[in-house]
C-alpha positions in Angstrom: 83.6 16.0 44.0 81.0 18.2 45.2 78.2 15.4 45.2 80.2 13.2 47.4 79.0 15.3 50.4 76.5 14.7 52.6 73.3 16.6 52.9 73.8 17.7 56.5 76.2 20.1 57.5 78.8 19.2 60.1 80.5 21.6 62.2 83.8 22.1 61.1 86.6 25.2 61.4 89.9 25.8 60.6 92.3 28.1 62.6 94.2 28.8 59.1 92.8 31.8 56.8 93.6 29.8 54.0 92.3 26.3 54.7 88.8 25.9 54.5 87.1 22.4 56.0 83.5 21.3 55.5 82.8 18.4 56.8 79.0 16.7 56.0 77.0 13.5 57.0 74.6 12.0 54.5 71.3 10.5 54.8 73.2 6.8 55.7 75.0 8.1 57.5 78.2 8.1 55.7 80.7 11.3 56.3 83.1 13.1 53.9 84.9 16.2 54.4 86.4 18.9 51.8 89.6 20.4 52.8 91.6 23.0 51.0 94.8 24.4 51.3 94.8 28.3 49.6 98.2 28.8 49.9 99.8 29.9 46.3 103.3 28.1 46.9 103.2 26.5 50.2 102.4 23.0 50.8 101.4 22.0 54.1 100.9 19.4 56.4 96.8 20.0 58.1 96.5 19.0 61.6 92.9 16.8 61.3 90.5 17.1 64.6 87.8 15.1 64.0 85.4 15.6 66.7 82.5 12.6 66.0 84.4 10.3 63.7 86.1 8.5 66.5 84.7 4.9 65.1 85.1 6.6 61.1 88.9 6.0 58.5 89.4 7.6 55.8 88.6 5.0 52.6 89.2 7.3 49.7 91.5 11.0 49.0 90.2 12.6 46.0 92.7 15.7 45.0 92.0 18.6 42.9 95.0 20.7 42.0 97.2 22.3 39.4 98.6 18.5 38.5 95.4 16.2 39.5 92.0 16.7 38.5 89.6 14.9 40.7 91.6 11.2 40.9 91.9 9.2 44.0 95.4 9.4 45.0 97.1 7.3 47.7 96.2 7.6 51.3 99.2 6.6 52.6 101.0 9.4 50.3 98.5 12.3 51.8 97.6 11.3 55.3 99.5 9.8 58.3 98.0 9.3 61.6 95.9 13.0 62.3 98.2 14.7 59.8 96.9 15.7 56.2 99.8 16.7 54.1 98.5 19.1 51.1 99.9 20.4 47.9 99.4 24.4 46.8 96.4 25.5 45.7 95.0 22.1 46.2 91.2 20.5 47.4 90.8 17.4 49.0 88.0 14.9 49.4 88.5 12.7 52.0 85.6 10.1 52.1 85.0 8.3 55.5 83.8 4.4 56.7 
């Protein structure tokens, strides 16, 4: 998953302890973001501000967690509208066009 990012950094916080975002442009130009959700037994639906990708959808989820190793999944399953819903202990890829 990891060399699906970008080479350049994007700003990118998250008000939530346990949810990390990283957020990264490549050299064409092309933007993905990692997203995880720390939370041992919680799942929980992420609130997305993407600052930037105004003109950028989502075109692939890639989830990592204790049932789902890496595989594209569903975006209508994971994301609706600016809300990214997330399992425990779970990573996302979300890769951007």
């Amino acid at each position: 998953l990891f060399g699906e990012l970008g080479n350049t950094r994007l700003q990118s916080t998250s008000s939530d302890d346990y949810v990390t975002a990283i957020a990264t442009r490549d050299e064409a130009g092309r933007h993905s973001m990692i997203v995880t959700n720390l939370y041992d037994e919680s799942d929980i639906s992420v609130t997305l501000a993407l600052n930037g990708f105004d003109d950028l959808a989502v075109s692939e989820i890639r989830l990592v967690s204790p049932e789902i190793s890496g595989e594209s999944v569903a975006i209508d399953d994971y994301l609706s509208e600016d809300s990214l819903s997330m399992p425990a202990q779970s990573l996302m890829l979300l890769v951007f066009e």
